[in-house]
Rosetta silent file (secondary structure, phi, psi, omega in degrees, C-alpha in Angstrom):
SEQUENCE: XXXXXXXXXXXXXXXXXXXXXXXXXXXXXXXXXXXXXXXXXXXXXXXXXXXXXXXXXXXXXXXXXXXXXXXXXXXXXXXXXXXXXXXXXXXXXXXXX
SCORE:     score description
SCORE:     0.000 S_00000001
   1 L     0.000  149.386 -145.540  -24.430  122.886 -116.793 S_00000001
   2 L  -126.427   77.502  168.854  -20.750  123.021 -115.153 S_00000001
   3 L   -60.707  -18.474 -155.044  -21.219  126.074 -113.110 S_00000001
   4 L   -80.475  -43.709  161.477  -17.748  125.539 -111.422 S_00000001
   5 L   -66.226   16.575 -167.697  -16.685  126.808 -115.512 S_00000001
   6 L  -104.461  158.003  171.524  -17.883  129.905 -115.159 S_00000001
   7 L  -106.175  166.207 -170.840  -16.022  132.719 -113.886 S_00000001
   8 H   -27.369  -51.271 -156.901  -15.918  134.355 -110.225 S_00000001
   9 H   -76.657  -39.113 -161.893  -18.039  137.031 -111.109 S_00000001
  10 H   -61.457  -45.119 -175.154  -20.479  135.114 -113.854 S_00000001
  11 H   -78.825    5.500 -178.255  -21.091  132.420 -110.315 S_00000001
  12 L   -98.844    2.378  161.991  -21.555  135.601 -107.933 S_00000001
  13 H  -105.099  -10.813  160.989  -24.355  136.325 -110.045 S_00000001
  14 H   -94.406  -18.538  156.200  -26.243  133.225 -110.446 S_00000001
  15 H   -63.314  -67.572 -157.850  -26.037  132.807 -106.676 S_00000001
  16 H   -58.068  -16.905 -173.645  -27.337  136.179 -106.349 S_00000001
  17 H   -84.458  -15.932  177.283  -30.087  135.266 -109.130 S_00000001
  18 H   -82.202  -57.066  152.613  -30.569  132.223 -106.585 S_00000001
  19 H    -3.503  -80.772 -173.908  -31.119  134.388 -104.097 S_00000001
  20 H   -56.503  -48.279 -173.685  -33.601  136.837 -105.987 S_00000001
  21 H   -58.052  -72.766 -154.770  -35.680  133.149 -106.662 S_00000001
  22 H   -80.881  -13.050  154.326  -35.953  132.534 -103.102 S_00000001
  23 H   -90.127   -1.982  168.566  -36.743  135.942 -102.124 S_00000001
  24 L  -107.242   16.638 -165.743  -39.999  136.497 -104.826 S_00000001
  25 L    33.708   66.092 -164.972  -40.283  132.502 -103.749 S_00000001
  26 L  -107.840  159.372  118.404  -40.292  131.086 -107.401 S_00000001
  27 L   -15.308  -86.062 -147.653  -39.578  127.220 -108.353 S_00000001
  28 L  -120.527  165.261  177.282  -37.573  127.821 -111.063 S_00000001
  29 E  -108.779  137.686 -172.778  -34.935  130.451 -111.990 S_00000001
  30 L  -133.907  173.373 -152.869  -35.520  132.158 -115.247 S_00000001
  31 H   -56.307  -35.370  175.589  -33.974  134.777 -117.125 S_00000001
  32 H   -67.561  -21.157 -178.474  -35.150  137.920 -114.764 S_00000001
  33 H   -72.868  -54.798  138.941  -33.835  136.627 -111.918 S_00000001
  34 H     9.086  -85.720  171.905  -30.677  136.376 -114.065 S_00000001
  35 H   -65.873  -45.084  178.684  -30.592  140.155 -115.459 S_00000001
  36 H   -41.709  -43.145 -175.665  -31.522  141.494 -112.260 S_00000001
  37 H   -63.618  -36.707 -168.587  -28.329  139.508 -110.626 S_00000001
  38 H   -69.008  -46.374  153.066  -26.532  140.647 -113.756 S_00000001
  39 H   -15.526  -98.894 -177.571  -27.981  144.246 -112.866 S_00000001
  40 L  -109.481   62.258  167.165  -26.852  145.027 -109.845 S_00000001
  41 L   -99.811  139.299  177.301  -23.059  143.688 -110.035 S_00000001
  42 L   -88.292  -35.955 -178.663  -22.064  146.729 -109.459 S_00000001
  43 L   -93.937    4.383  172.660  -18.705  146.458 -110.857 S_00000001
  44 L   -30.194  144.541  177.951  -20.232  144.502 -113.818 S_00000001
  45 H  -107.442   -8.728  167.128  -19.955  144.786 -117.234 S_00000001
  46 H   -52.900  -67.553  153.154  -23.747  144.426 -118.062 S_00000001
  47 H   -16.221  -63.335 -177.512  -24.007  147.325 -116.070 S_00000001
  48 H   -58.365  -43.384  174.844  -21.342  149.291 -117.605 S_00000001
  49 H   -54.279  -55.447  176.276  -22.501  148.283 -120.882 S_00000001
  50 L   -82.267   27.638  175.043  -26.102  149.467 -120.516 S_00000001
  51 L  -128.228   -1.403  166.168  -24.975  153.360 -118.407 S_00000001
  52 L   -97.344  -38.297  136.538  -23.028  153.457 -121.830 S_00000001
  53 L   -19.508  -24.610 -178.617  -26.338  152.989 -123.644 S_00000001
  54 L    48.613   47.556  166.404  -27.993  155.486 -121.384 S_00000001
  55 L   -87.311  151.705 -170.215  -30.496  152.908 -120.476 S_00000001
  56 L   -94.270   95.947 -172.029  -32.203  154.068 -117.210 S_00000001
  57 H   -55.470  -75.977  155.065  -31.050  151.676 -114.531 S_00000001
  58 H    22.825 -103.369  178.086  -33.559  152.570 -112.367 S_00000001
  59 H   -65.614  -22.595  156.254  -36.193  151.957 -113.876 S_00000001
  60 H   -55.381  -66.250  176.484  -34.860  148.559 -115.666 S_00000001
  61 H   -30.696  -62.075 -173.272  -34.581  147.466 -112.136 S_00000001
  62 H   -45.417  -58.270  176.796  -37.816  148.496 -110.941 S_00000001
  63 H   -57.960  -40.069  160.604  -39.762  146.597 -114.233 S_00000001
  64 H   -18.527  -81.700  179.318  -37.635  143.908 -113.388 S_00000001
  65 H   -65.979  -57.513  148.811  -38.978  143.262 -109.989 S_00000001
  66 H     0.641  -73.972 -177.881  -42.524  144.191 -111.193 S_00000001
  67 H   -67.429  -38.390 -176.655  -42.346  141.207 -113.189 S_00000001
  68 H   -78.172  -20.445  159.742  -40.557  138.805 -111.126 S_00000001
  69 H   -35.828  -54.794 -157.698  -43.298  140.316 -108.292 S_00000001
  70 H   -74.661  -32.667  177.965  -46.081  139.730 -110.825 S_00000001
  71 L   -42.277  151.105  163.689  -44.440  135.703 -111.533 S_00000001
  72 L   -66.100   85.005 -176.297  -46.877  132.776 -109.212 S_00000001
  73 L   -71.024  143.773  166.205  -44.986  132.000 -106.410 S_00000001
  74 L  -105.178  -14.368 -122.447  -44.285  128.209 -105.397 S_00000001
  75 L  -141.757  119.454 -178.433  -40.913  128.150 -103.521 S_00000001
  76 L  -147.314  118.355 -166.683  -41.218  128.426 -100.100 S_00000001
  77 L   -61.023  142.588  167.336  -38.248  127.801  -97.982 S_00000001
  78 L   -56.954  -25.808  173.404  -37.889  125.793  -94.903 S_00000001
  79 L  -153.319  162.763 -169.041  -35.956  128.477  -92.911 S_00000001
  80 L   -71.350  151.168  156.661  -35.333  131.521  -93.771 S_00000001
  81 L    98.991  -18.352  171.799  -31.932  132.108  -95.572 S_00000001
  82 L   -73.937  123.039  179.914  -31.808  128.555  -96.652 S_00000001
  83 L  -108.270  137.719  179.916  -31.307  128.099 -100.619 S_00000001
  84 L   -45.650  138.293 -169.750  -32.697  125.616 -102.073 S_00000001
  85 L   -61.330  -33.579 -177.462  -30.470  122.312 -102.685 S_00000001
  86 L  -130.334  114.129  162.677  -31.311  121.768 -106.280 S_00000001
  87 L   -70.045  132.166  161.174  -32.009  124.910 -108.733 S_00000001
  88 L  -107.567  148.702  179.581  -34.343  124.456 -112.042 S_00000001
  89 E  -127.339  129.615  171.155  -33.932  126.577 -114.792 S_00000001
  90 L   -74.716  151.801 -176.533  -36.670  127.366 -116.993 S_00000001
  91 H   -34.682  -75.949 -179.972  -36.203  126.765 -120.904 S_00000001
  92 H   -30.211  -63.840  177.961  -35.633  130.498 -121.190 S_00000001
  93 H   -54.937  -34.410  176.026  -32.924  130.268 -118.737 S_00000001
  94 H   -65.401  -76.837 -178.022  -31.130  127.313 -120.056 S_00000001
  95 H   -21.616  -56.274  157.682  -31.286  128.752 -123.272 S_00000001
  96 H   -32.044  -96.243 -161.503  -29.702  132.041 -121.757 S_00000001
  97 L   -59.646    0.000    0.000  -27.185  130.597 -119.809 S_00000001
């Protein structure tokens, strides 16, 4: 996938979804890491979309992390703050994305 075709905002959220992988230490990035990043863009329109929806941000967040909590961790960085050099995306994420 040609991330580089994506726009500013779409790649400040799969960094941040890189991010969220290396801080619940996962392998691969799959779709929660994804919505979460997607989540909390604050200026976003997934955001905007779902406070027009009256979905309870909150608490989407919270089940979020719950799950990516509840996920097997693997991924365990050499130093802290270091992202991994090569990302995998689980089917679900490819699929997504």
């Amino acid at each position: 996938m040609r991330f580089d075709r994506l726009t500013e905002q779409a790649q400040e959220a799969l960094q941040m979804a890189q991010e969220l992988m290396q801080q619940f230490q996962h392998s691969q990035m799959d779709v929660e890491h994804v919505f979460l990043a997607l989540l909390r863009q604050e200026d976003g329109i997934v955001r905007t979309i779902l406070e027009k929806l009256g979905v309870d941000l909150l608490r989407l967040e919270e089940r979020l992390e719950m799950e990516l909590a509840n996920t097997p961790r693997a991924f365990r960085a050499p130093m802290y703050g270091a992202l991994p050099t090569q990302v995998y995306l689980t089917p679900r994420a490819k699929w997504v994305l």
